[in-house]
Biotite code that builds the C-alpha atoms (Angstrom):
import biotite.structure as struc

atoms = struc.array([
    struc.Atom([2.901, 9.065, -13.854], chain_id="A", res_id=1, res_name="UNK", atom_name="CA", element="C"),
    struc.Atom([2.698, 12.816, -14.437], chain_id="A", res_id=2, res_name="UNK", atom_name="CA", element="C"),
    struc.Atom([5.457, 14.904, -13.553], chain_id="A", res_id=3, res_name="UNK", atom_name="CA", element="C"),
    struc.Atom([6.191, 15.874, -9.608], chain_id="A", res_id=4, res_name="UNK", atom_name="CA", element="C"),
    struc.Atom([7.060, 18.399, -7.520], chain_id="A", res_id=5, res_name="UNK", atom_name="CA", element="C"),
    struc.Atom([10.068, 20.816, -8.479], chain_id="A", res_id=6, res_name="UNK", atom_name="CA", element="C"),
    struc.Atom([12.116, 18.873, -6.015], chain_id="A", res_id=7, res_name="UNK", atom_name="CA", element="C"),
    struc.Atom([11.424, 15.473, -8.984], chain_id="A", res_id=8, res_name="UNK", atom_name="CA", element="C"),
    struc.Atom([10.254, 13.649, -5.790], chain_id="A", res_id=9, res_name="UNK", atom_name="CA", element="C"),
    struc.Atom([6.966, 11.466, -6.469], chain_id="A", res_id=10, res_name="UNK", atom_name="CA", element="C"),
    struc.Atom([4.162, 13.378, -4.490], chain_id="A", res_id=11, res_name="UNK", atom_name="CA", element="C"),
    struc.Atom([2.976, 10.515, -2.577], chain_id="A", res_id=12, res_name="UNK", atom_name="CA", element="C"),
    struc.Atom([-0.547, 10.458, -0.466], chain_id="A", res_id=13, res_name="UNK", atom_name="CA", element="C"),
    struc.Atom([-1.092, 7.210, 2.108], chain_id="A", res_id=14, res_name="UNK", atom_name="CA", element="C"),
    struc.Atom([-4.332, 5.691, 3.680], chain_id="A", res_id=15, res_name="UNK", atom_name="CA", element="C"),
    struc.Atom([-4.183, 3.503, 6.635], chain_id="A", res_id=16, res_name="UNK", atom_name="CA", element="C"),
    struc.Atom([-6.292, 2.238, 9.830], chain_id="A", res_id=17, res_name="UNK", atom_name="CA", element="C"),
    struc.Atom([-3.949, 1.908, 12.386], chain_id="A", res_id=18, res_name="UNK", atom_name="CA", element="C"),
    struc.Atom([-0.158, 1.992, 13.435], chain_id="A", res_id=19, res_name="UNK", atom_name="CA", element="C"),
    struc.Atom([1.195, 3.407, 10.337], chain_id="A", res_id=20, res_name="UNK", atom_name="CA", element="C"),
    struc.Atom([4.419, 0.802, 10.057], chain_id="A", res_id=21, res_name="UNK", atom_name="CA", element="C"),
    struc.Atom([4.791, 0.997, 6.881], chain_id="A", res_id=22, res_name="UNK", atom_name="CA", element="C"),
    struc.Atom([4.281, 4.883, 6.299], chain_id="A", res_id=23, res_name="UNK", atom_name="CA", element="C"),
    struc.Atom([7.162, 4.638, 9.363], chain_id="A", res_id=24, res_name="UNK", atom_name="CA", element="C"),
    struc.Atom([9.446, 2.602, 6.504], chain_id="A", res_id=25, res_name="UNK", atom_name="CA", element="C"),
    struc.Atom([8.550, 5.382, 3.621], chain_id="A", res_id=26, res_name="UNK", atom_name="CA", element="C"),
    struc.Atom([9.583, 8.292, 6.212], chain_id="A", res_id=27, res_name="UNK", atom_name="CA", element="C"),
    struc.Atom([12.492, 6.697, 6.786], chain_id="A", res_id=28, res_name="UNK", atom_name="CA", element="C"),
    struc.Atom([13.290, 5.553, 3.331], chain_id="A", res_id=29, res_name="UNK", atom_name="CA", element="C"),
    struc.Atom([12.145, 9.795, 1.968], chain_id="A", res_id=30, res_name="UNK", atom_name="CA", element="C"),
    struc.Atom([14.696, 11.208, 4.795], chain_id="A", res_id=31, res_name="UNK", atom_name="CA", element="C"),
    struc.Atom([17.633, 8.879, 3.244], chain_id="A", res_id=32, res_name="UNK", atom_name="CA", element="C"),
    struc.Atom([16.976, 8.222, -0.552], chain_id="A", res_id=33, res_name="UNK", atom_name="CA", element="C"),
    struc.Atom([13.878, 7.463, -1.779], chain_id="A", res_id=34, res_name="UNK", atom_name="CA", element="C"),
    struc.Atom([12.740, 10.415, -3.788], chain_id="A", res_id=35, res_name="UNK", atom_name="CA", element="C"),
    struc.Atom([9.454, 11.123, -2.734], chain_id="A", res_id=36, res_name="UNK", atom_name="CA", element="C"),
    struc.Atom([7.244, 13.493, -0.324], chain_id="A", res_id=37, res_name="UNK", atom_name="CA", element="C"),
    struc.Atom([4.355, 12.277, 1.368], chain_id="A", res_id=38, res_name="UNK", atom_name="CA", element="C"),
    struc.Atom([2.118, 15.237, 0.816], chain_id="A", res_id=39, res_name="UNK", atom_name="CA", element="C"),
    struc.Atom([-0.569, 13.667, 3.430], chain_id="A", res_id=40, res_name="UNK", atom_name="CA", element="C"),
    struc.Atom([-1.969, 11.295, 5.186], chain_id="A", res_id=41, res_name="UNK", atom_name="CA", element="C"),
    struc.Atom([-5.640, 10.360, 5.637], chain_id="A", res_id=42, res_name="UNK", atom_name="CA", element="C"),
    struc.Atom([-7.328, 7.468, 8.270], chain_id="A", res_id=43, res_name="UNK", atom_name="CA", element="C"),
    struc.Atom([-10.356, 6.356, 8.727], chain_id="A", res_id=44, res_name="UNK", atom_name="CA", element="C"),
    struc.Atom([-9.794, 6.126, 12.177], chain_id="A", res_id=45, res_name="UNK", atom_name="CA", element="C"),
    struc.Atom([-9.371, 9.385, 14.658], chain_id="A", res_id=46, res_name="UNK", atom_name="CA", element="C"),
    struc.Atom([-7.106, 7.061, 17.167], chain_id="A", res_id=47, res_name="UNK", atom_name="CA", element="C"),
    struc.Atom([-4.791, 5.380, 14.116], chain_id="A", res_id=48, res_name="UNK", atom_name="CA", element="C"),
    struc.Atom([-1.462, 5.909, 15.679], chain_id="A", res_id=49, res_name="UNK", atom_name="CA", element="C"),
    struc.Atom([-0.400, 6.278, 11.845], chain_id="A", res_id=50, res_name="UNK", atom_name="CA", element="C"),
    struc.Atom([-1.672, 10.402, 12.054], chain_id="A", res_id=51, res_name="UNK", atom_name="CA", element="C"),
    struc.Atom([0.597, 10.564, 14.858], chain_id="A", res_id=52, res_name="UNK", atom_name="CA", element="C"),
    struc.Atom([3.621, 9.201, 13.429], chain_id="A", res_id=53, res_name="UNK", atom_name="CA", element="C"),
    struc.Atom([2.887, 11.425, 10.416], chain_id="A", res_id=54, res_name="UNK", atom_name="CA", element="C"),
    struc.Atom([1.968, 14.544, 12.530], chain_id="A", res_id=55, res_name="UNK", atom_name="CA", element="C"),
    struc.Atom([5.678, 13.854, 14.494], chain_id="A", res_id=56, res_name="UNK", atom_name="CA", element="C"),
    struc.Atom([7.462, 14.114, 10.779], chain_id="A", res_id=57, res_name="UNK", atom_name="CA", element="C"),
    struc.Atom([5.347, 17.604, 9.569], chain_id="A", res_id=58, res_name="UNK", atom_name="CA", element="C"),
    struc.Atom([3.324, 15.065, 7.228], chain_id="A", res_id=59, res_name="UNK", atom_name="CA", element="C"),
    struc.Atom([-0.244, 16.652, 6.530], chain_id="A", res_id=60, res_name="UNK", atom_name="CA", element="C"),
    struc.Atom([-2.451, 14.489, 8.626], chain_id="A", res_id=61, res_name="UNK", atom_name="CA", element="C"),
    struc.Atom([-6.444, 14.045, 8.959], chain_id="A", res_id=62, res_name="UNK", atom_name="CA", element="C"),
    struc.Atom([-9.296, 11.433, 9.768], chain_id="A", res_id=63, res_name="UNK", atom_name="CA", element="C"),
    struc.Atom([-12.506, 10.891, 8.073], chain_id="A", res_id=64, res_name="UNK", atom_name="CA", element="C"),
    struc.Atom([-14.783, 8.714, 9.956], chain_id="A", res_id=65, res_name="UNK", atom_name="CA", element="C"),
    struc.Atom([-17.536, 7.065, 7.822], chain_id="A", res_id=66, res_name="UNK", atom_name="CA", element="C"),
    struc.Atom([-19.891, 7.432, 10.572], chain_id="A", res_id=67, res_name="UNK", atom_name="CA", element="C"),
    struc.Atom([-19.958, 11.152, 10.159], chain_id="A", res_id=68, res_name="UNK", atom_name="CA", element="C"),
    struc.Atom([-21.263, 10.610, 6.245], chain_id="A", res_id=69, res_name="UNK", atom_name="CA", element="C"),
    struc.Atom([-24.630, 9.399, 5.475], chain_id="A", res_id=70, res_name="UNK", atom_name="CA", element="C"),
    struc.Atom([-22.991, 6.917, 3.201], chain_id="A", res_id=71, res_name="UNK", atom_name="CA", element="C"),
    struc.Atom([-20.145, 5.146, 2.044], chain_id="A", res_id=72, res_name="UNK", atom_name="CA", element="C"),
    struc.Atom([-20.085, 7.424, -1.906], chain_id="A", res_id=73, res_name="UNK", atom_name="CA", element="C"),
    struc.Atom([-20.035, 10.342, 0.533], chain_id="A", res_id=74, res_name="UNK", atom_name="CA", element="C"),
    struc.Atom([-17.226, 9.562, 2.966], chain_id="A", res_id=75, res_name="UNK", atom_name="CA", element="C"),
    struc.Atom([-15.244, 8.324, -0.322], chain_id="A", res_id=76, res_name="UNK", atom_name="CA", element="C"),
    struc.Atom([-16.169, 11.482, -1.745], chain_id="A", res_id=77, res_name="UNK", atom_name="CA", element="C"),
    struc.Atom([-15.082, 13.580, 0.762], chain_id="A", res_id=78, res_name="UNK", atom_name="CA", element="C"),
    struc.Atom([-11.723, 11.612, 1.440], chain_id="A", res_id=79, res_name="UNK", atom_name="CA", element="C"),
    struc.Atom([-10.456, 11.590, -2.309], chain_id="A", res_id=80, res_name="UNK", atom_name="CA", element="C"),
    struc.Atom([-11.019, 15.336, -2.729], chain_id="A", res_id=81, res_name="UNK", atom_name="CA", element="C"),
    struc.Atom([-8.817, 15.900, 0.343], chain_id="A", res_id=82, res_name="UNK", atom_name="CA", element="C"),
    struc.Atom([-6.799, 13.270, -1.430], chain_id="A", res_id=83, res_name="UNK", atom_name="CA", element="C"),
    struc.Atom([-6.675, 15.027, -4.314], chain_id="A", res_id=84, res_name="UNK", atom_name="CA", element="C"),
    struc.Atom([-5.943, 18.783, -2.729], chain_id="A", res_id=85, res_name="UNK", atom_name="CA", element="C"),
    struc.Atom([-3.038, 17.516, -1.546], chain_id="A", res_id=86, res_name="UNK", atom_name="CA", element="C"),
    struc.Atom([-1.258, 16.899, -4.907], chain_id="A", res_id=87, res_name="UNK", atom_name="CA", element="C"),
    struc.Atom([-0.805, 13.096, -4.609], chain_id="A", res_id=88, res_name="UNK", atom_name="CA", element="C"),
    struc.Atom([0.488, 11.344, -7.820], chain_id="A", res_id=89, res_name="UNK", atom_name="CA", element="C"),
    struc.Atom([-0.181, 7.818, -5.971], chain_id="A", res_id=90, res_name="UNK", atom_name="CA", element="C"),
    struc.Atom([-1.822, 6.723, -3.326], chain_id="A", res_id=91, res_name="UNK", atom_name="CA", element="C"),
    struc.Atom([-0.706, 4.115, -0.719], chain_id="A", res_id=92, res_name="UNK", atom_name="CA", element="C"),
    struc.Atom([-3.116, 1.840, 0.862], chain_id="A", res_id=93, res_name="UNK", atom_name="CA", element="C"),
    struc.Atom([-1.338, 0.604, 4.236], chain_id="A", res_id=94, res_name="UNK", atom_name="CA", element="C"),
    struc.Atom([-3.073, -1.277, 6.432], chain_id="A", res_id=95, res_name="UNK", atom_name="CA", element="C"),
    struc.Atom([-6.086, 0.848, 5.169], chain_id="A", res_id=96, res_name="UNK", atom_name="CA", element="C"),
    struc.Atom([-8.532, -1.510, 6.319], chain_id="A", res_id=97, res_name="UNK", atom_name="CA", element="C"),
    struc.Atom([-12.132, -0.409, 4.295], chain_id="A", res_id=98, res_name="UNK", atom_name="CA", element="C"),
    struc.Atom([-12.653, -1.956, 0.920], chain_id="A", res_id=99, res_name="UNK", atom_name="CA", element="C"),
    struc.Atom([-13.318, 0.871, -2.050], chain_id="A", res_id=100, res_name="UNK", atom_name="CA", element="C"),
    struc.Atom([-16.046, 1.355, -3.947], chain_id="A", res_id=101, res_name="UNK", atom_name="CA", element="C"),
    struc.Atom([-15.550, 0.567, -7.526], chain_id="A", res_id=102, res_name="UNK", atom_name="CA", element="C"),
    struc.Atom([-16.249, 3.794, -8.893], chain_id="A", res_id=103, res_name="UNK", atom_name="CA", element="C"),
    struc.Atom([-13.301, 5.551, -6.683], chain_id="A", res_id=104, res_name="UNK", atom_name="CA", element="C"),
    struc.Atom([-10.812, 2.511, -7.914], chain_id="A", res_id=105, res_name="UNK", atom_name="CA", element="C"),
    struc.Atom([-11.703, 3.588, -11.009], chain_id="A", res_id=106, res_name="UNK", atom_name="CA", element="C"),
    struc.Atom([-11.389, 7.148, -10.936], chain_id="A", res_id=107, res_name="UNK", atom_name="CA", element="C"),
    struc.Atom([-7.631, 6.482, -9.588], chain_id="A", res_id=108, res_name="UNK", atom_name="CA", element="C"),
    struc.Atom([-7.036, 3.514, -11.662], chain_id="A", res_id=109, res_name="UNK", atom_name="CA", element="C"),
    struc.Atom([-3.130, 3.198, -12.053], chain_id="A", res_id=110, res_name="UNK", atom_name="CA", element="C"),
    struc.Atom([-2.212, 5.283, -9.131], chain_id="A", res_id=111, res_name="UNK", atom_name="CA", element="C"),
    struc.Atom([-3.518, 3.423, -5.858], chain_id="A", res_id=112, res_name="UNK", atom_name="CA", element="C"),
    struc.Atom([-1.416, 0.288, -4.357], chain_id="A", res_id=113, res_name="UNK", atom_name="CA", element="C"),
    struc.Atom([-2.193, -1.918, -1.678], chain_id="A", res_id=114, res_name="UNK", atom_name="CA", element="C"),
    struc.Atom([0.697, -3.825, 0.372], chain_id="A", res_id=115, res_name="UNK", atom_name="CA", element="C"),
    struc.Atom([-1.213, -6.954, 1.140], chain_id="A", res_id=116, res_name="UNK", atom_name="CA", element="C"),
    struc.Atom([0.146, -9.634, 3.532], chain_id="A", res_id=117, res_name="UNK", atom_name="CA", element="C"),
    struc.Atom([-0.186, -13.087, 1.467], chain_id="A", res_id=118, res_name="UNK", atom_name="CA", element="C"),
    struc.Atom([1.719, -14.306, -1.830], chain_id="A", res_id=119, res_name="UNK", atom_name="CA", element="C"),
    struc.Atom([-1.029, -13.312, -3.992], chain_id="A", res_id=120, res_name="UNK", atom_name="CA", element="C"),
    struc.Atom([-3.234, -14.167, -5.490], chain_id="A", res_id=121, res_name="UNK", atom_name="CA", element="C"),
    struc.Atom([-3.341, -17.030, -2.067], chain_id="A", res_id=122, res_name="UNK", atom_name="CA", element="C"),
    struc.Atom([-5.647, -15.354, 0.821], chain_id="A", res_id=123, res_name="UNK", atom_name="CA", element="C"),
    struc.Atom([-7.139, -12.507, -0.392], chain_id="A", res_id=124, res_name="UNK", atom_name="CA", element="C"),
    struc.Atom([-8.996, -10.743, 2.656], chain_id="A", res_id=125, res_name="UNK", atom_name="CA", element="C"),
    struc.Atom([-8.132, -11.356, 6.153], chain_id="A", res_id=126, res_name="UNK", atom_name="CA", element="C"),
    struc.Atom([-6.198, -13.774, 8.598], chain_id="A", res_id=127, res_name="UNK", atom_name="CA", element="C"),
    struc.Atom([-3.979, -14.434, 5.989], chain_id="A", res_id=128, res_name="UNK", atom_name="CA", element="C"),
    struc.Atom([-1.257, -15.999, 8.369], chain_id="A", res_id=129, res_name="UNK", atom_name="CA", element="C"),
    struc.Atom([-3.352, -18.279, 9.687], chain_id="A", res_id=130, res_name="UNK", atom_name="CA", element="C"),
    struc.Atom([-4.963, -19.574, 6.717], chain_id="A", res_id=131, res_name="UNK", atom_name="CA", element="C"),
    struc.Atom([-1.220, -20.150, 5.172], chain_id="A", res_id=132, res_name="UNK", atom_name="CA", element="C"),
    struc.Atom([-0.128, -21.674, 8.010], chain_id="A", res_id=133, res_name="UNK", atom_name="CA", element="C"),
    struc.Atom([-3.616, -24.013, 7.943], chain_id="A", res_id=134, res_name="UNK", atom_name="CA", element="C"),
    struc.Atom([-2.872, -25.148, 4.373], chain_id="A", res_id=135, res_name="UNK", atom_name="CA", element="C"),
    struc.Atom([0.494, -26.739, 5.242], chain_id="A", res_id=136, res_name="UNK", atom_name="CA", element="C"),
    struc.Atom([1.970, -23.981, 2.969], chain_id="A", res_id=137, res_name="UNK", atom_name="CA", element="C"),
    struc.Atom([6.138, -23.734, 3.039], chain_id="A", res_id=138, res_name="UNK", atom_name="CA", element="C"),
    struc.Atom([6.385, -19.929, 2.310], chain_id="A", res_id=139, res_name="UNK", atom_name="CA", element="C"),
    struc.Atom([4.575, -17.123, 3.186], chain_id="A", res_id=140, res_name="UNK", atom_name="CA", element="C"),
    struc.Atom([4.850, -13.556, 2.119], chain_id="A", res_id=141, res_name="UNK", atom_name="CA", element="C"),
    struc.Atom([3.572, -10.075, 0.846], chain_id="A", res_id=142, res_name="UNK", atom_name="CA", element="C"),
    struc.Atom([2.636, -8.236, -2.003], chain_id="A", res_id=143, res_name="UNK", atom_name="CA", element="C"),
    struc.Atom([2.475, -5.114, -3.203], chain_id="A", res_id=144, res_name="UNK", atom_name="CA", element="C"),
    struc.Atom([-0.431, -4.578, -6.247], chain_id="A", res_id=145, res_name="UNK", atom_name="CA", element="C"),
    struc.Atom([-2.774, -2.532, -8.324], chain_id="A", res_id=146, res_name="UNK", atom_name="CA", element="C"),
    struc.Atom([-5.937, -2.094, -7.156], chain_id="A", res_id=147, res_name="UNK", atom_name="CA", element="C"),
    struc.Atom([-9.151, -2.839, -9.005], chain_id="A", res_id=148, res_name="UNK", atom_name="CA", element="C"),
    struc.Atom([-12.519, -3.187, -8.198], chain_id="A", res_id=149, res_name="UNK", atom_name="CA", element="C"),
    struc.Atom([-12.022, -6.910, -6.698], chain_id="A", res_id=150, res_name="UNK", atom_name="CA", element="C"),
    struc.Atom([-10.905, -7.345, -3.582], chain_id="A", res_id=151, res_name="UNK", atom_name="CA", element="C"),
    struc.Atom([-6.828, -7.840, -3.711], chain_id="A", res_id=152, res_name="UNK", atom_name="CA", element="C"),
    struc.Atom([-7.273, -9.444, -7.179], chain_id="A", res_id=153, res_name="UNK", atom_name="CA", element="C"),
    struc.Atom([-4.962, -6.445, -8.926], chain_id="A", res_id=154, res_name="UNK", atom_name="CA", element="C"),
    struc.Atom([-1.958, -7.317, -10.924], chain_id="A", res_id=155, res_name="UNK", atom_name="CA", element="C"),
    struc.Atom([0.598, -7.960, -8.650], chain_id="A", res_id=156, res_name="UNK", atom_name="CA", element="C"),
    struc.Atom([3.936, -5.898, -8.701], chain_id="A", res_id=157, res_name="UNK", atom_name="CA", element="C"),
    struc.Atom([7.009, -7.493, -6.199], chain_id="A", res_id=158, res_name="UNK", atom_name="CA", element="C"),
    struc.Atom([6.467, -9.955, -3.431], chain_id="A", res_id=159, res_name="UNK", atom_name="CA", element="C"),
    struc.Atom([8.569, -10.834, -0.846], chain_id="A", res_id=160, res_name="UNK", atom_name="CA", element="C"),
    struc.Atom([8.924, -14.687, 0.487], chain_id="A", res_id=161, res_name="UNK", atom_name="CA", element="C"),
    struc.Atom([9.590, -15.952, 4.183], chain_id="A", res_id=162, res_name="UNK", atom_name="CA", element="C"),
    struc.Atom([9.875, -19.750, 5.109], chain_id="A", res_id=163, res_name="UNK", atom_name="CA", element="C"),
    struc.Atom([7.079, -20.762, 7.514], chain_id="A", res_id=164, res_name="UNK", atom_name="CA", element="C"),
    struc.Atom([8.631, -22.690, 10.418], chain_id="A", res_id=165, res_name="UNK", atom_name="CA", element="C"),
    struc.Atom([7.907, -25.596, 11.987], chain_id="A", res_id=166, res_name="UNK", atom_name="CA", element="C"),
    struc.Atom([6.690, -24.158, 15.188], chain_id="A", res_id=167, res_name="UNK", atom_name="CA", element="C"),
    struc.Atom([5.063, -20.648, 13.806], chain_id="A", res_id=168, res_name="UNK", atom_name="CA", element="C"),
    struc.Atom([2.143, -19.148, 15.073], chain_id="A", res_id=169, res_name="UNK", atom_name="CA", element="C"),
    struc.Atom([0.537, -16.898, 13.391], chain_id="A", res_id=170, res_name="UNK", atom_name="CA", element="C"),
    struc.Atom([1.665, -13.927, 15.843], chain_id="A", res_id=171, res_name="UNK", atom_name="CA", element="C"),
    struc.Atom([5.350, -15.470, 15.447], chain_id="A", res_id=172, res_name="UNK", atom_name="CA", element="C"),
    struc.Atom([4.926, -15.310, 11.137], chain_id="A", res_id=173, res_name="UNK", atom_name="CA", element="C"),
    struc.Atom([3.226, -12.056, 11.066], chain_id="A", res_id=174, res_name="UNK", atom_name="CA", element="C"),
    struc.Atom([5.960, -10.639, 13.342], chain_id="A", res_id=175, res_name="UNK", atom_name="CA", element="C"),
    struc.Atom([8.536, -12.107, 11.239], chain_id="A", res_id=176, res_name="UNK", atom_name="CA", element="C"),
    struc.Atom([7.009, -10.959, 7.369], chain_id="A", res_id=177, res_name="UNK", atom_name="CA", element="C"),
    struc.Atom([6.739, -7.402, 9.259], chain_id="A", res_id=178, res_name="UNK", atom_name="CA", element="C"),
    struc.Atom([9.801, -6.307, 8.145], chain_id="A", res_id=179, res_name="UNK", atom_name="CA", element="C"),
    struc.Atom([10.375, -7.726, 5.319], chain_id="A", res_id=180, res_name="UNK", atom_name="CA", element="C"),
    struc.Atom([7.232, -6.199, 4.089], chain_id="A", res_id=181, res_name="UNK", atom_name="CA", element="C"),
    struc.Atom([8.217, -2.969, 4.960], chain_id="A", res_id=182, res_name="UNK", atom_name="CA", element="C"),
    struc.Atom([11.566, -3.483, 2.754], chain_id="A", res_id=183, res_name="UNK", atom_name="CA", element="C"),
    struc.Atom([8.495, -4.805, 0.047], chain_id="A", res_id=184, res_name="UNK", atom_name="CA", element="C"),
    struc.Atom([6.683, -1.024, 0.244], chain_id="A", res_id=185, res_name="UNK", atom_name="CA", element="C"),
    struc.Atom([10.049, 0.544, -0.166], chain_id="A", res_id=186, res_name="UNK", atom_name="CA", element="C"),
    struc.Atom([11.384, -1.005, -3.025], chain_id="A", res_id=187, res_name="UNK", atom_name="CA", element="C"),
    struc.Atom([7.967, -1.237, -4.539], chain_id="A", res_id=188, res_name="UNK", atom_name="CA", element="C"),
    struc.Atom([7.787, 2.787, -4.328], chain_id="A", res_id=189, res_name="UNK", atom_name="CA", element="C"),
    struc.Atom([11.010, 3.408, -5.246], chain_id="A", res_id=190, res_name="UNK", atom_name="CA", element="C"),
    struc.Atom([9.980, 1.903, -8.970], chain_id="A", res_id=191, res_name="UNK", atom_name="CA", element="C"),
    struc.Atom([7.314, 4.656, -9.143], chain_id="A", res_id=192, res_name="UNK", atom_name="CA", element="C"),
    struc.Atom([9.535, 7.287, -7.676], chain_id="A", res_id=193, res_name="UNK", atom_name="CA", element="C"),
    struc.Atom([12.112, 6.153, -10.804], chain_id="A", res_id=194, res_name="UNK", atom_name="CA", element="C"),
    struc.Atom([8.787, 6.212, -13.565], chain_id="A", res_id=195, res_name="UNK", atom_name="CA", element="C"),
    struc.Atom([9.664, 3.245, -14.377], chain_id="A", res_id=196, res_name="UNK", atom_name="CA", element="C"),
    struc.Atom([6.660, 1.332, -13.548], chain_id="A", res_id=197, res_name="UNK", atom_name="CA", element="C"),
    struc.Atom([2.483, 2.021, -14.657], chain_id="A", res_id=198, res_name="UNK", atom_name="CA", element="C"),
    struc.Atom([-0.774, 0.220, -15.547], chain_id="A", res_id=199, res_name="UNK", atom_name="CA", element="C"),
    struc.Atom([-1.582, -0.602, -19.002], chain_id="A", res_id=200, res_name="UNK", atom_name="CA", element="C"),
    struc.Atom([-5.490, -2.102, -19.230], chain_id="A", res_id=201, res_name="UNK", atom_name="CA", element="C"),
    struc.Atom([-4.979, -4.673, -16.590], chain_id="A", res_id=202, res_name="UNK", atom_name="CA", element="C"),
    struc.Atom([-0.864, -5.599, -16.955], chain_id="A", res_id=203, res_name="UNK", atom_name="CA", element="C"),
    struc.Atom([1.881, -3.749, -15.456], chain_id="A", res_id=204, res_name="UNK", atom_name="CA", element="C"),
    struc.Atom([4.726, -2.124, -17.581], chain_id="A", res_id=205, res_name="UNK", atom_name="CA", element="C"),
    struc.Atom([7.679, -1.995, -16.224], chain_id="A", res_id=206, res_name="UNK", atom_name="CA", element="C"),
    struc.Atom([10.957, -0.249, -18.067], chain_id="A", res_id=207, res_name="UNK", atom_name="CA", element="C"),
    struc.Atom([8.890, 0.060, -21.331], chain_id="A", res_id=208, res_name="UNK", atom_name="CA", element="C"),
    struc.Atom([8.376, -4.337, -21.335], chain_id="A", res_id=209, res_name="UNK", atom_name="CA", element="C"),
    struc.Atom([5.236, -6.234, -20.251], chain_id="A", res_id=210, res_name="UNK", atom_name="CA", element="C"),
    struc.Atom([5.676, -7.765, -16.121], chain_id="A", res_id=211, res_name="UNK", atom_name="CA", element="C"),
    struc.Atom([4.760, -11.362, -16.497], chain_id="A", res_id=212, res_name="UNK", atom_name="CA", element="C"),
    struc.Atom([5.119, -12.603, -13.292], chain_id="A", res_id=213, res_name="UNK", atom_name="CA", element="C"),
    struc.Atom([5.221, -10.546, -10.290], chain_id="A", res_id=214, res_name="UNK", atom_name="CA", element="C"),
    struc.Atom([9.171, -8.912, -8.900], chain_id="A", res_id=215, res_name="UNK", atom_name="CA", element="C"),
    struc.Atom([10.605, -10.909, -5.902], chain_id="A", res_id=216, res_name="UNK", atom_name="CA", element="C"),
    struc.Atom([12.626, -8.882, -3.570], chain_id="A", res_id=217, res_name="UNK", atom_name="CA", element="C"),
    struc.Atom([15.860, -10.362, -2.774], chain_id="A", res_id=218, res_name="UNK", atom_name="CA", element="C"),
    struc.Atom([17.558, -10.565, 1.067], chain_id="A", res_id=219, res_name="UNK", atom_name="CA", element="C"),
])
C-alpha cells in the first residue's frame, strides 16, 4: 500500500447496493480507532440507504446506475475514475451486489476486498445461508478476500465462524453472522490500515511471511 493521507489514515473508498451495515461498522470503528478515512462512497443504486448513512457522516457520496451507460466497460469506467478522484488506496466491496469485469479487477488488483457471507471457498454467489444450512453444515461464517477475476474465488484473508443451530432459518443465521461480520470488516481493515497486509501474485503477505490458511477472528 502506498503511503496515505498526512493524517497516516488509510484513504479508504467503499461500494455497496443497499443498507450500508458494514460501511455503518467502519464509521464507527474511523470515529474511535481505526485509522482510516473513507474518502467516498459509490452505489449502484440511487435508493441504497448506504449514501444516506454516508451523506449523515460528511462521507463523499454518489450513485452510478448502469442503466444510464450503454454498457457495462462504460459504467465501470465511469465509476472507477470517480473511484479513483477520490484518493482511495483500497476499495471495499460491501454488499456491492454487481460482479466486475475482469479488466477493472485487474487494474485494482491488490487493493479491492469483498466481505462475503460463507466460509470460503463453500457458497460462492448467493443464498449462502440457505445452502449451508441445506448441506447439514455445523458452522457458518464470513470472509473477507482479494478479489480476482472469479467470482469470490480470491485468496481469503480472516473469517469469522458461528455455530448453526438446530432450529435456524436462514433469516435467524443471517441475522445472527450480521454482526459478527461486521467485527470481520473491521479487523480485516484494520490490517491494511497497519500495512501490514498485501497481495503477492495470488498469496497474501502478511507481516513480511506467506498467509497459509486464512485469519480466524476470535470472540
Amino acid at each position: 500500500m502506498s503511503a496515505s493521507s498526512e493524517s497516516g489514515r488509510l484513504k479508504v473508498a467503499v461500494l455497496l447496493s443497499g443498507r450500508g451495515s458494514n460501511l455503518a461498522a467502519l464509521i464507527g470503528a474511523a470515529a474511535r480507532d481505526l485509522p482510516i478515512e473513507i474518502v467516498g462512497v459509490f452505489a449502484d443504486r440511487a435508493d441504497a440507504q448506504g449514501l444516506q448513512r454516508a451523506m449523515q457522516a460528511g462521507i463523499y457520496a454518489r450513485s452510478f446506475s448502469p442503466k444510464d451507460y450503454a454498457d457495462k466497460v462504460t459504467f465501470e469506467a465511469a465509476l472507477f475514475a470517480a473511484v479513483a478522484i477520490s484518493g482511495a488506496e483500497l476499495v471495499i466491496l460491501a454488499g456491492f451486489m454487481r460482479v466486475l469485469s475482469a479488466a477493472t479487477v485487474e487494474a485494482w488488483r491488490g487493493r479491492l476486498i469483498n466481505i462475503h457471507p460463507s466460509l470460503l471457498p463453500n457458497y460462492p454467489g448467493l443464498h449462502t445461508h440457505q445452502r449451508a444450512l441445506d448441506a447439514g453444515d455445523a458452522q457458518h461464517g464470513a470472509s473477507v478476500h482479494f478479489v480476482t477475476a472469479v467470482l469470490d474465488s480470491g485468496p481469503v484473508l480472516m473469517q469469522v465462524q458461528v455455530a448453526i443451530q438446530s432450529d435456524d432459518s436462514a433469516e435467524s443465521l443471517s441475522a445472527r453472522l450480521l454482526p459478527e461480520e461486521h467485527r470481520l470488516m473491521v479487523a480485516s481493515v484494520r490490517l491494511f490500515a497497519d500495512r501490514r497486509v498485501r497481495l503477492l501474485d495470488n498469496e497474501i503477505e502478511l507481516d513480511g511471511q506467506i498467509l497459509r490458511e486464512p485469519l480466524i477472528l476470535g470472540p
